[in-house]
C-alpha positions as CSV (number, residue, x, y, z in Angstrom):
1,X,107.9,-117.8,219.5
2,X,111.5,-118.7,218.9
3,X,114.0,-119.2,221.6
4,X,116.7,-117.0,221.8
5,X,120.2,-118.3,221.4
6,X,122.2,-117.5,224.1
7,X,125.6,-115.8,223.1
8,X,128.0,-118.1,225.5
9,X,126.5,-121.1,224.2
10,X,127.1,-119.9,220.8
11,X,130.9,-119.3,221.5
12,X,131.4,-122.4,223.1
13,X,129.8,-124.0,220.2
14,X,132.3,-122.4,217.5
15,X,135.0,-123.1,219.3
16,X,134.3,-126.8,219.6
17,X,133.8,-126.9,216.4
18,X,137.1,-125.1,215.7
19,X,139.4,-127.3,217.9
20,X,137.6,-130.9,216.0
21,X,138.5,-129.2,212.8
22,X,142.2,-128.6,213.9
23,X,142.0,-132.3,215.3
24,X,141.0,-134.0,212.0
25,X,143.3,-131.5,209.8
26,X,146.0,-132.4,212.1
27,X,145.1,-136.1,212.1
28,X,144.7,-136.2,208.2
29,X,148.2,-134.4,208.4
30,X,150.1,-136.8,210.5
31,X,148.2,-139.5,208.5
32,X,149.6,-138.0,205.1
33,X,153.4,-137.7,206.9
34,X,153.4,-141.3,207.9
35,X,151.9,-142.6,204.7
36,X,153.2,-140.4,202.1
37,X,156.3,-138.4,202.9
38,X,157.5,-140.9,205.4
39,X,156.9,-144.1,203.9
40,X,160.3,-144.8,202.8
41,X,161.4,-144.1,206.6
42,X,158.8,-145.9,208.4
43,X,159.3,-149.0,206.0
44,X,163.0,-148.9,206.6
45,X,162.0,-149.5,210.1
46,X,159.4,-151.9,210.1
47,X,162.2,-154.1,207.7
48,X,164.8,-153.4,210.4
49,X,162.1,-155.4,213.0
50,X,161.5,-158.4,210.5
51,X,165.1,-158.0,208.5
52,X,167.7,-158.7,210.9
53,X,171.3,-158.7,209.0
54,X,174.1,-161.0,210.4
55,X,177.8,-160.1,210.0
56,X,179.9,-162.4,208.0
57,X,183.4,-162.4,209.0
58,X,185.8,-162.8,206.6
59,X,189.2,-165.7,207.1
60,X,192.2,-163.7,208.1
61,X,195.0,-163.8,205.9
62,X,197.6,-166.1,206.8
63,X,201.6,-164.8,207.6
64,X,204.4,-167.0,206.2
65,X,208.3,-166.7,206.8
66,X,209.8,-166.4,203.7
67,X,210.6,-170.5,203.6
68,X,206.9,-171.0,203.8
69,X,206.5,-171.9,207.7
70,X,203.0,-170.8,209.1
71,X,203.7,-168.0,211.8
72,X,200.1,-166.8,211.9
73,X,196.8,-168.6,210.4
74,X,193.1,-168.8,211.7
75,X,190.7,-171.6,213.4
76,X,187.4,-172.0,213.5
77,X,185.4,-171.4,216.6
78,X,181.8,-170.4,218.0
79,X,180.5,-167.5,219.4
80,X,177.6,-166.8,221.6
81,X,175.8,-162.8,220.4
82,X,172.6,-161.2,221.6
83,X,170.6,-158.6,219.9
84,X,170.4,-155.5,222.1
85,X,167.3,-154.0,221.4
86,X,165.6,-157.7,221.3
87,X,166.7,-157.9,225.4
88,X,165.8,-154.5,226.2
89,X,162.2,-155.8,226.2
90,X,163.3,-159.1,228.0
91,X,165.8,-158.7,230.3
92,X,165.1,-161.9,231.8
93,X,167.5,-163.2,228.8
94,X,170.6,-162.5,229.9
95,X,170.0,-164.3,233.1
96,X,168.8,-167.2,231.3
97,X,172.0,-167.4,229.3
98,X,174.0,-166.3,231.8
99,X,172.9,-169.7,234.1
100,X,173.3,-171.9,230.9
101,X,177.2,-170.9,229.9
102,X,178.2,-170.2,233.3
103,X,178.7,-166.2,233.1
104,X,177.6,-163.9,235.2
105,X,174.7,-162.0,233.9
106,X,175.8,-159.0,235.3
107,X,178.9,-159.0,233.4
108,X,176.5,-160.0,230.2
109,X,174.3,-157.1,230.5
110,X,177.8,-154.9,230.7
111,X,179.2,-156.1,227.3
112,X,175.9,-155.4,225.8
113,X,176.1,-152.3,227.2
114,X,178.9,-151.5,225.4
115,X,177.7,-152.1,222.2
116,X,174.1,-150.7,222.8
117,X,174.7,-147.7,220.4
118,X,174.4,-150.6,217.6
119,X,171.1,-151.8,218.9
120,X,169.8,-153.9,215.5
121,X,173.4,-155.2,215.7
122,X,174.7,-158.9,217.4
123,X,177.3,-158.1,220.0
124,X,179.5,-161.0,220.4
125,X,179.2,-161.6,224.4
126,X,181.0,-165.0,224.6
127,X,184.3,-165.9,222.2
128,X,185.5,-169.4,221.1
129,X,182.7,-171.7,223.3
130,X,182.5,-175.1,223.3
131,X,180.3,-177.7,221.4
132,X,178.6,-178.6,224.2
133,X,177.7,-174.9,225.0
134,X,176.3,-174.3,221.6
135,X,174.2,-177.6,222.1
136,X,173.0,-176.0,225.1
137,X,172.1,-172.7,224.1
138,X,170.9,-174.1,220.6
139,X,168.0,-176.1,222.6
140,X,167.0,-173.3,224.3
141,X,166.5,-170.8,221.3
142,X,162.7,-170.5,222.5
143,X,163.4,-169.2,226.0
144,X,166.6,-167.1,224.5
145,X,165.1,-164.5,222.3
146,X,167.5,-162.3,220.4
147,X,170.3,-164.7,221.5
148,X,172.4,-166.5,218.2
149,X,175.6,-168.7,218.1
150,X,177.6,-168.1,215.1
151,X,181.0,-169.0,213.7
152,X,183.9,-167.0,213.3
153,X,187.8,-167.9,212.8
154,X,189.8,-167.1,215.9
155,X,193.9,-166.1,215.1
156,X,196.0,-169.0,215.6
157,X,199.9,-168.6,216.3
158,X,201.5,-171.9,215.7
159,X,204.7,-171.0,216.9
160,X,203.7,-169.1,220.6
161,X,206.0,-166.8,221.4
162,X,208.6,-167.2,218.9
163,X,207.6,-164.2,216.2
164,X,205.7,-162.4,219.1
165,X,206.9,-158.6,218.9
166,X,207.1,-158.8,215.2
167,X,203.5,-160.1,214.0
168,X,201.9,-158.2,217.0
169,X,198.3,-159.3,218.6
170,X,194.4,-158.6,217.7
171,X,192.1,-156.8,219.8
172,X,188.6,-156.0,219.4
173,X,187.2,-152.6,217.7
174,X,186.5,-149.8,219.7
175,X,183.6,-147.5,219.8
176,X,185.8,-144.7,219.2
177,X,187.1,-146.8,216.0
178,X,183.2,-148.4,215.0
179,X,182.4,-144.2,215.0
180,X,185.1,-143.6,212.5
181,X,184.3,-146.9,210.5
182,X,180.9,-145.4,209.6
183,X,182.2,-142.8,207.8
184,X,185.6,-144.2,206.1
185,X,184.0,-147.4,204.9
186,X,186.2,-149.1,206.7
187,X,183.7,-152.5,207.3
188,X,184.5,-152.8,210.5
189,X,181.2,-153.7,212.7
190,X,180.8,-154.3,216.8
191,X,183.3,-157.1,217.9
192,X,185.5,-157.0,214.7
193,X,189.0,-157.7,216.1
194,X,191.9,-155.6,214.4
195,X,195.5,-155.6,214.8
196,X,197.1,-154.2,217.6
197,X,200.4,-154.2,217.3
198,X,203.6,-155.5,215.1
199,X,202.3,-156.5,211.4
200,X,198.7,-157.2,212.3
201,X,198.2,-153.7,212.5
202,X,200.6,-152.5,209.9
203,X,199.0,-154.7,207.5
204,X,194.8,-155.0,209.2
205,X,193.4,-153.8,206.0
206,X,194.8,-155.8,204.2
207,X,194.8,-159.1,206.4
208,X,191.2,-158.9,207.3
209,X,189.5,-158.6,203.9
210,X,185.9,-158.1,203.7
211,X,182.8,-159.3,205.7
212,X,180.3,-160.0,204.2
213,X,176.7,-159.6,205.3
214,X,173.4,-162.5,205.5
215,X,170.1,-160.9,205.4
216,X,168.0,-162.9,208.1
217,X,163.6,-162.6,208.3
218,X,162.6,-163.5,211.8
219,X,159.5,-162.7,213.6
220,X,158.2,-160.7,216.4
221,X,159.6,-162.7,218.9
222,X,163.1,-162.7,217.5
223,X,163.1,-166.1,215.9
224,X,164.8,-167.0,213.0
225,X,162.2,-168.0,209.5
226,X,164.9,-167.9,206.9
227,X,167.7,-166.1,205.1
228,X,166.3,-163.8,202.6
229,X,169.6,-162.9,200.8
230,X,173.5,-162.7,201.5
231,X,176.7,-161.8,200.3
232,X,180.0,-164.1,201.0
233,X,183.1,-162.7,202.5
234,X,186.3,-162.2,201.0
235,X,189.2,-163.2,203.0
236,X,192.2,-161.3,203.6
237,X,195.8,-161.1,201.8
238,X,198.1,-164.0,202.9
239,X,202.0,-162.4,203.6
240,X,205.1,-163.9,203.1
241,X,207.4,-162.3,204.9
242,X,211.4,-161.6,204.8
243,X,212.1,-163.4,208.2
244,X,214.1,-167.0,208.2
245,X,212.2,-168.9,210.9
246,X,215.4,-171.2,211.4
247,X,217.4,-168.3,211.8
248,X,215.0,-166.3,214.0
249,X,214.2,-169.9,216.2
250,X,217.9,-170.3,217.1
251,X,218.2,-166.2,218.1
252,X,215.7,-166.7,220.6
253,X,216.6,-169.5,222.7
254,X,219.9,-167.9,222.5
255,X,218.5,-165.0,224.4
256,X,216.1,-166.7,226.4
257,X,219.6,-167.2,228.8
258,X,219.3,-163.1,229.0
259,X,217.4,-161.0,231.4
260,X,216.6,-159.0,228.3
261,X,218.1,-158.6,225.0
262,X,217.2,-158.0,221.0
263,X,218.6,-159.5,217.3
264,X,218.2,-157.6,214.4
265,X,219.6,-159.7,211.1
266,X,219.0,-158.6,208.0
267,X,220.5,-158.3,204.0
268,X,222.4,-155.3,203.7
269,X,221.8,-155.4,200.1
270,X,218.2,-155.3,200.3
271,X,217.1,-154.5,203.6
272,X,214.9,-158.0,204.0
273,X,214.8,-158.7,207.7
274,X,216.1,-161.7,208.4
275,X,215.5,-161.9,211.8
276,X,213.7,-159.8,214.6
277,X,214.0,-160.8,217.9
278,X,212.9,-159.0,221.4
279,X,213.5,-160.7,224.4
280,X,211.4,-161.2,226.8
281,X,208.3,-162.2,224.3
282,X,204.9,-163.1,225.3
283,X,202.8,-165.5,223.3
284,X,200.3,-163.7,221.4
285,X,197.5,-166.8,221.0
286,X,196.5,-165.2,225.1
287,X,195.2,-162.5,222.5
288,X,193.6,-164.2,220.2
289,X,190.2,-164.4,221.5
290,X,189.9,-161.6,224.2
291,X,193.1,-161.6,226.5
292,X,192.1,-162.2,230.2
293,X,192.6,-159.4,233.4
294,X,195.0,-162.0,235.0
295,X,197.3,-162.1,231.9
296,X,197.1,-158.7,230.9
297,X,198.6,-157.2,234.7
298,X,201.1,-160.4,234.4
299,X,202.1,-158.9,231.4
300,X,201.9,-155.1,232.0
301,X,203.6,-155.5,235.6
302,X,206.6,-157.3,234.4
303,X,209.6,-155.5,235.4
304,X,211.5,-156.9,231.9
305,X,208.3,-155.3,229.7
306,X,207.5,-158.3,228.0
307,X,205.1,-156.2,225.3
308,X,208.0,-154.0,224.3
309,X,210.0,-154.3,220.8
310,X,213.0,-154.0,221.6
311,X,214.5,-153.7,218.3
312,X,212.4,-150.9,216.9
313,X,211.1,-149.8,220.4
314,X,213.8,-148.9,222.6
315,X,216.9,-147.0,222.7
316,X,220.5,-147.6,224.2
317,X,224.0,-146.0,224.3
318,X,225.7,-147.8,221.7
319,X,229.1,-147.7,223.0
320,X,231.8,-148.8,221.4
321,X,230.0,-150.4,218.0
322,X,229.7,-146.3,217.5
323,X,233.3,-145.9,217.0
324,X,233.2,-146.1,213.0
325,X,231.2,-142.8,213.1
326,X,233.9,-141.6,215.2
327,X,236.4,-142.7,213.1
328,X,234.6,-141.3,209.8
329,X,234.5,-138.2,211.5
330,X,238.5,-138.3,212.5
331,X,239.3,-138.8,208.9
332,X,237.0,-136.4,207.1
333,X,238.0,-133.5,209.2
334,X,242.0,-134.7,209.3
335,X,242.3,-135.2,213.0
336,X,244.0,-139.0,211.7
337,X,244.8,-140.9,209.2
338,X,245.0,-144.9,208.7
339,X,248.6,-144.8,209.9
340,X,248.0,-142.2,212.7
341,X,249.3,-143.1,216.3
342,X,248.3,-140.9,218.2
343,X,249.7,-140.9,222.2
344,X,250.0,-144.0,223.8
345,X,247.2,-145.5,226.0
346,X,248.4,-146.1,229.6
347,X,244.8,-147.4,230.7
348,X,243.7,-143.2,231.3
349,X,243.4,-139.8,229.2
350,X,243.4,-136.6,231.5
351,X,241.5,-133.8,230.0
352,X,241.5,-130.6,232.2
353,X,240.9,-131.4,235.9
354,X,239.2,-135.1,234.5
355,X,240.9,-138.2,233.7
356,X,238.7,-140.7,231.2
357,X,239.6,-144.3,232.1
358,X,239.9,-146.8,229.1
359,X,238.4,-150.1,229.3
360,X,241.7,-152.3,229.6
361,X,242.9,-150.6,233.1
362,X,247.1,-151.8,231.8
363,X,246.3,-149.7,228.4
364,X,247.2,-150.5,225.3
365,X,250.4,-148.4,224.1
366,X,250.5,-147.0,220.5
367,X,248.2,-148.0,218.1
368,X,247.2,-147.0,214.3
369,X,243.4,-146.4,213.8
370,X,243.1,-150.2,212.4
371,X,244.7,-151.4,215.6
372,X,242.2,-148.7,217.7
373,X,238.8,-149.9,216.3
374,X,240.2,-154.1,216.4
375,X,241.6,-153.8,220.1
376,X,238.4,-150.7,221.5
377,X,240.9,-148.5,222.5
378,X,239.0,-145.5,224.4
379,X,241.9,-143.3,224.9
380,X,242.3,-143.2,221.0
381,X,238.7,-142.3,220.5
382,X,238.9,-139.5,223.5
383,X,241.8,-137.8,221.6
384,X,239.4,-137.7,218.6
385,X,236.8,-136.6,220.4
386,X,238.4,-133.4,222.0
387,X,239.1,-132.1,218.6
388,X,236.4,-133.0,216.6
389,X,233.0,-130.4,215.6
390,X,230.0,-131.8,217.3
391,X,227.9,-131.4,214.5
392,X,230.4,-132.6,212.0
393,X,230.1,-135.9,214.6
394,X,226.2,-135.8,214.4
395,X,226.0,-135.1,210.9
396,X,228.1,-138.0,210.0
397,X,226.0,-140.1,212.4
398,X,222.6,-138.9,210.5
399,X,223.6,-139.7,207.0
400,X,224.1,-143.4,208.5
401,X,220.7,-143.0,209.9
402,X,220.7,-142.3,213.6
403,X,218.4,-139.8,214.7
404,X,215.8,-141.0,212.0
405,X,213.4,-143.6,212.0
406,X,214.5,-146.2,209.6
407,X,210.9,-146.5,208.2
408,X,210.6,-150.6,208.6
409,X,207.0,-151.3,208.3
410,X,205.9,-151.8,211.7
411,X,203.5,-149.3,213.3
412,X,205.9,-147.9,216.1
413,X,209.8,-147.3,216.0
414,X,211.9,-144.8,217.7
415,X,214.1,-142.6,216.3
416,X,216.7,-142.7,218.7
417,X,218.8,-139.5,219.1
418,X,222.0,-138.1,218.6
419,X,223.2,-134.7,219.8
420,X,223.9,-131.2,217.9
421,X,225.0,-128.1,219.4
422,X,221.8,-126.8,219.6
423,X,220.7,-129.6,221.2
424,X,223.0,-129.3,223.6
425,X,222.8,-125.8,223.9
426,X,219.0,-126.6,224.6
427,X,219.5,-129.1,227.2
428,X,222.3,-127.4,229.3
429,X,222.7,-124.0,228.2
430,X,225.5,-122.4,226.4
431,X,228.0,-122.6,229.4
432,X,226.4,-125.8,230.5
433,X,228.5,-128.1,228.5
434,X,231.8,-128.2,226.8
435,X,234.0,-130.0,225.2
436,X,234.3,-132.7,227.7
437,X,230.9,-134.1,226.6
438,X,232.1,-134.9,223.5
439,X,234.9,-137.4,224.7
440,X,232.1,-139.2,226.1
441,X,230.1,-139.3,222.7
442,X,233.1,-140.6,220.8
443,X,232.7,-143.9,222.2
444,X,229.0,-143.4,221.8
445,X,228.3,-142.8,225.4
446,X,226.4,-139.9,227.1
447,X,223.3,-138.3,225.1
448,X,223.6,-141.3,222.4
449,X,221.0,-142.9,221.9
450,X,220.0,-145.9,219.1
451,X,218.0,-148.8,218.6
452,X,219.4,-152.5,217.8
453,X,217.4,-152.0,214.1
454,X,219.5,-149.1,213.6
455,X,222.6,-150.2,214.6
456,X,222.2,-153.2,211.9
457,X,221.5,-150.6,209.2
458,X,224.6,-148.6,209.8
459,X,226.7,-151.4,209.6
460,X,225.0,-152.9,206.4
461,X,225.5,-148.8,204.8
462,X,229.4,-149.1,206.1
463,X,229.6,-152.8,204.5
464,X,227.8,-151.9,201.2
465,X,228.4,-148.3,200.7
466,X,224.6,-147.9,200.4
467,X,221.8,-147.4,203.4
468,X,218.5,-149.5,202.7
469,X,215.2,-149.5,204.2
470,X,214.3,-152.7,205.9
471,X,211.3,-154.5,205.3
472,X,209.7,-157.4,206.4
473,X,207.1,-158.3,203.8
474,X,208.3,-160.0,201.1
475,X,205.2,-159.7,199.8
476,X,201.4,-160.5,199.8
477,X,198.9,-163.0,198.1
478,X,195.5,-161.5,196.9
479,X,192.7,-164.4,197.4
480,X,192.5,-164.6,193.2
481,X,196.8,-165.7,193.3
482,X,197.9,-162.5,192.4
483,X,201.0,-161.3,193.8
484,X,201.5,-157.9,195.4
485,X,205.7,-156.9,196.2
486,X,206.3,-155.5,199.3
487,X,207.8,-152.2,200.3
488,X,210.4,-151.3,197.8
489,X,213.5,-152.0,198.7
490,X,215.5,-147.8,198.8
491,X,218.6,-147.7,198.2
492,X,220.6,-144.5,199.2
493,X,224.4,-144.2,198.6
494,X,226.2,-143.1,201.4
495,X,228.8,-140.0,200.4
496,X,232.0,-141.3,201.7
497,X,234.7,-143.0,199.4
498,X,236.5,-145.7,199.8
499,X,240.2,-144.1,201.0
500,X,237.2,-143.1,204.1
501,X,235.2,-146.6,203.9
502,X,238.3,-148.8,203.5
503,X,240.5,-147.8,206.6
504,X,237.8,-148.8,209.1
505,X,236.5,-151.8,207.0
506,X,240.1,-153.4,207.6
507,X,239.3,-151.9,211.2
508,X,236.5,-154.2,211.9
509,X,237.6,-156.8,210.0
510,X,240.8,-157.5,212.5
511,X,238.0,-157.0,215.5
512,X,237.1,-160.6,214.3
513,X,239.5,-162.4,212.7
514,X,242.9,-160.7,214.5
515,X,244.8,-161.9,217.3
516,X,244.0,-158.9,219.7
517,X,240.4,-158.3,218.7
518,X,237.9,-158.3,220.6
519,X,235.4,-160.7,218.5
520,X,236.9,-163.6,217.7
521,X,234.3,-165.2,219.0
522,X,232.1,-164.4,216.1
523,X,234.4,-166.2,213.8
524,X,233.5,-168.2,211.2
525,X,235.4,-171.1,209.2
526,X,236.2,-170.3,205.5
527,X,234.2,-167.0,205.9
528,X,235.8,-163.4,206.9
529,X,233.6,-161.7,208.9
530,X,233.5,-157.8,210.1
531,X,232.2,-157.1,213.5
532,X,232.5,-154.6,216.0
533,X,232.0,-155.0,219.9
534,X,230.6,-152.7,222.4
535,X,230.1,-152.3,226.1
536,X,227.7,-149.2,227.1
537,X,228.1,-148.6,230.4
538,X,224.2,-148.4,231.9
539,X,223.7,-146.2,235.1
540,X,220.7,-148.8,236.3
541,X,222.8,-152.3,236.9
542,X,225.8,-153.5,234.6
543,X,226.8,-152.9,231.1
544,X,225.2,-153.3,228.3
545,X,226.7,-155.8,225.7
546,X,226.7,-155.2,221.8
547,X,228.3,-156.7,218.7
548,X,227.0,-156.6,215.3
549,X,229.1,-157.8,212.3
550,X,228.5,-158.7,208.5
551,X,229.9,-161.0,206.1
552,X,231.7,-161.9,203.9
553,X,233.6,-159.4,204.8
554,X,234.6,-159.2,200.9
555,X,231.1,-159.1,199.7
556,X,228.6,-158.8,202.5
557,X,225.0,-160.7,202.2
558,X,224.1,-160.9,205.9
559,X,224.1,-158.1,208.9
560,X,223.6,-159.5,212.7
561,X,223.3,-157.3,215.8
562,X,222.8,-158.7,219.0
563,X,222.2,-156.5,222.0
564,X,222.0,-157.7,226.0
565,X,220.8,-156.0,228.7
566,X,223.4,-155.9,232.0
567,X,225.2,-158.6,230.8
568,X,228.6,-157.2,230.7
569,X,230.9,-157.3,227.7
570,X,230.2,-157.2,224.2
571,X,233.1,-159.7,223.0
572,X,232.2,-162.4,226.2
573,X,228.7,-162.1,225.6
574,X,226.9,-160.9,222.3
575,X,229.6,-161.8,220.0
576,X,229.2,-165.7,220.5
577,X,225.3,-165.3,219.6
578,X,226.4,-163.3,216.6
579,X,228.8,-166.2,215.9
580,X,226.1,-168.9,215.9
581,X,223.9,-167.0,214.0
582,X,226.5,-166.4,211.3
583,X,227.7,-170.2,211.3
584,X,224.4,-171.7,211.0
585,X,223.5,-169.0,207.9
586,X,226.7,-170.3,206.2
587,X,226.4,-174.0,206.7
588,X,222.8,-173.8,205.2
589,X,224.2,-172.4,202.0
590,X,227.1,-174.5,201.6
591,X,224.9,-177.4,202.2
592,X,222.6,-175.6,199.5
């Protein structure tokens, strides 16, 4: 008699049997993912376990002056890197380490941090160790898993401080910029260290070449068996730049008797810098390999703004050296001509219920324009001023380049500012200004506002006819010899003629070399030179001083503007620098 099957037992029977099958279908499934359709994916991890690739960095290109003197060139040094994901499963590492080079691991397991995102990746923890540190380290490789020393070339600035605001500094990649790297090819990797500032980051690209990569096998525990493969790096462009060094060495210890000052020189043919000087400097080498907290708040908290251009980077009154636009303006509209006197100068110019004081308190009588611009007479420019269109005055100004960025190649440069109507409508209203304000603009006072680099320009365009970009690259060296120009050197004339030009190129010329000007210290034997001094009063301290001049005045090769924070007058002060400058340029060549 057969036993009857009892219904439950039955269910429970099928379903077992239901839920093995769905095991091994789903088992044979996840088997046929891994193996089949996955196989690339999975292999490509499993080779990132036993292939580990090393970054390769490529030599920095080195930065000449245009005589050949090394301003920038590399060194080599070591590094100490760990592999993240290697001392995620041993944290004990990092204290290890830490004890052998004298860091606290606390501060070790932060950097890592940092570059954690990249966890296959070496993150460079220590820069530029010694020899005896690698020794160290390099005996302990067994009890250090995931921990290399490599080499790398550190920046080098031979000449400290000297070229400082014009080469710029290095600093490493951010994740920010490692996030954008991965998608514009960039080849930058975790702890690449690009420019900054000045021409290391105007020219990075092509400076810092191409790394190039060494495919290493290593085993489960992280050590090295061999290099499988590798591809050399290609080192950057070398520069030659524009800059004399001779000319830009004597500039700055010049101005190191300043609080704070600039000197812009440069070819108003051309536009090749000559010289590009910001004073105070700092030396860029505490950049080179990672610039410590200590430094950095010395820097940051100095009340002169050692890190700030100030050729391209800030912007002053010009003062009197702003009295050719002013002039131009006079002419063009028929307010004077060359021969004009207009009334005398008594030392004061009342205009409605406010009287303008000139500079020289005694005055200085009647005078023709040429007389005006040689001796600064203010009262001249105020009568000007009162009559003249505002934006006849600022449109002059802008077709000599104020209120634009002259487009040097260096990654930051102010534009600087001069007023419109509308501007000043803007600012104050309609009713809030009149024509008062523009006394104090023709002596290139109140909303005025330029850089040293500028103020070189403009002169250059008045001495030439022509306004030029400047440029410091000269130009660059591909590691095969081949030579790559620099910026192109764009030329715009100017659209003023000479019976415009001439009146206040005879003006300048008699700042310098006549008896009553107010340059004569700029003078140079055998040479005329064309200058122009200024004094912009500053609300903070004590005028600022200005001169800027080019010669020969006959057929100008060579534009210098010096500028001096609170030190008083422009002929007392700036126009000897400018004279040294000038005389040491000359002597060179007729010793040539």
């Amino acid at each position: 008699m057969m036993r009857e099957i009892d219904p439950r037992a039955r269910e429970k029977g099928i379903l077992l049997g239901v839920v093995l099958l769905a095991g091994v279908l789903l088992l044979i499934g996840r088997l046929f993912q891994m193996q089949v359709l996955g196989a690339e994916e999975y292999t490509a991890k499993a080779d990132e376990n036993r292939i580990r690739p090393e970054r390769l960095t490529a030599l920095r290109g080195r930065i000449y002056d245009r005589t050949g003197l090394i301003l920038a060139d590399s060194r080599p040094s070591f590094s100490v890197s760990v592999i993240p994901y290697q001392i995620k499963r041993d944290p004990e590492v990092l204290n290890r380490l830490g004890a052998l080079i004298d860091v606290e691991p606390e501060e070790l397991r932060e950097r890592v941090r940092r570059g954690y995102s990249r966890p296959y990746e070496p993150r460079v923890v220590v820069r530029d160790v010694d020899i005896r540190t690698v020794s160290i380290v390099e005996e302990r490789t067994r009890e250090l898993p995931g921990v290399l020393i490599a080499s790398e070339p550190v920046r080098r600035y031979p000449q400290g401080e000297r070229f400082a605001h014009l080469l710029g500094y290095l600093g490493e990649v951010s994740e920010r910029e490692l996030r954008e790297a991965a998608t514009s090819g960039s080849g930058l990797g975790a702890g690449s260290r690009v420019g900054r500032t000045g021409l290391e980051k105007q020219y990075d690209r092509r400076l810092r070449g191409k790394d190039g990569v060494r495919y290493v096998q290593e085993d489960a525990r992280g050590r090295t068996l061999g290099t499988l493969r590798e591809s050399a790096p290609v080192p950057g462009e070398d520069l030659r730049l524009t800059v004399d060094g001779s000319l830009q060495a004597l500039s700055e210890s010049l101005l190191k008797n300043y609080m704070a000052g600039a000197v812009v020189a440069l070819d108003p043919r051309t536009g090749d810098i000559l010289v590009l000087s910001s004073w105070p400097s700092f030396d860029p080498n505490l950049f080179a390999v990672s610039v410590s907290s200590a430094d950095w708040d010395s820097l940051t908290g100095h009340k002169q703004h050692p890190l700030l251009n100030r050729t391209t980077q800030a912007a002053y009154p010009p003062g009197s050296v702003f009295k050719l636009i002013t002039s131009l303006t006079g002419l063009m509209e028929g307010l004077v001509k060359p021969e004009t006197r207009l009334l005398p100068c008594l030392g004061s110019y009342r205009f409605g219920r406010r009287v303008f004081r000139c500079w020289k308190e005694e005055g200085h009588g009647s005078l023709p324009l040429r007389d005006a611009l040689a001796r600064s007479c203010d009262v001249y420019y105020y009568q000007i001023g009162s009559n003249m269109d505002l934006d006849r005055f600022s449109g002059v100004a802008g077709d000599f380049g104020f209120g634009k960025k002259t487009g040097v190649d260096l990654p930051t440069e102010r534009s600087g500012l001069v007023p419109s109507k509308k501007y000043m409508n803007d600012r104050y209203g309609r009713s809030g200004w009149g024509p008062g304000f523009k006394l104090n603009h023709s002596i290139g006072q109140g909303e005025i506002l330029t850089t040293p680099l500028q103020i070189a320009r403009y002169f250059g365009a008045i001495a030439t006819g022509s306004i030029v970009r400047p440029r410091l690259l000269k130009e660059s060296i591909d590691p095969d010899g081949n030579r790559i120009d620099g910026p192109e050197s764009v030329a715009r004339a100017v659209s003023y003629t000479a019976d415009l030009l001439d009146p206040v190129r005879l003006g300048i010329i008699e700042v310098v070399e006549g008896l009553r000007g107010t340059g004569g210290a700029a003078r140079v034997p055998g040479i005329r030179v064309a200058g122009k001094t200024g004094t912009a009063q500053n609300p903070h301290g004590l005028e600022h001083a200005w001169f800027v001049a080019y010669a020969p005045a006959e057929q100008p090769e060579i534009v210098v503007c010096v500028f001096l924070e609170q030190a008083g007058h422009g002929g007392s002060e700036a126009a000897p620098i400018a004279g040294d400058l000038l005389r040491l340029y000359f002597s060179r060549k007729r010793g040539a």
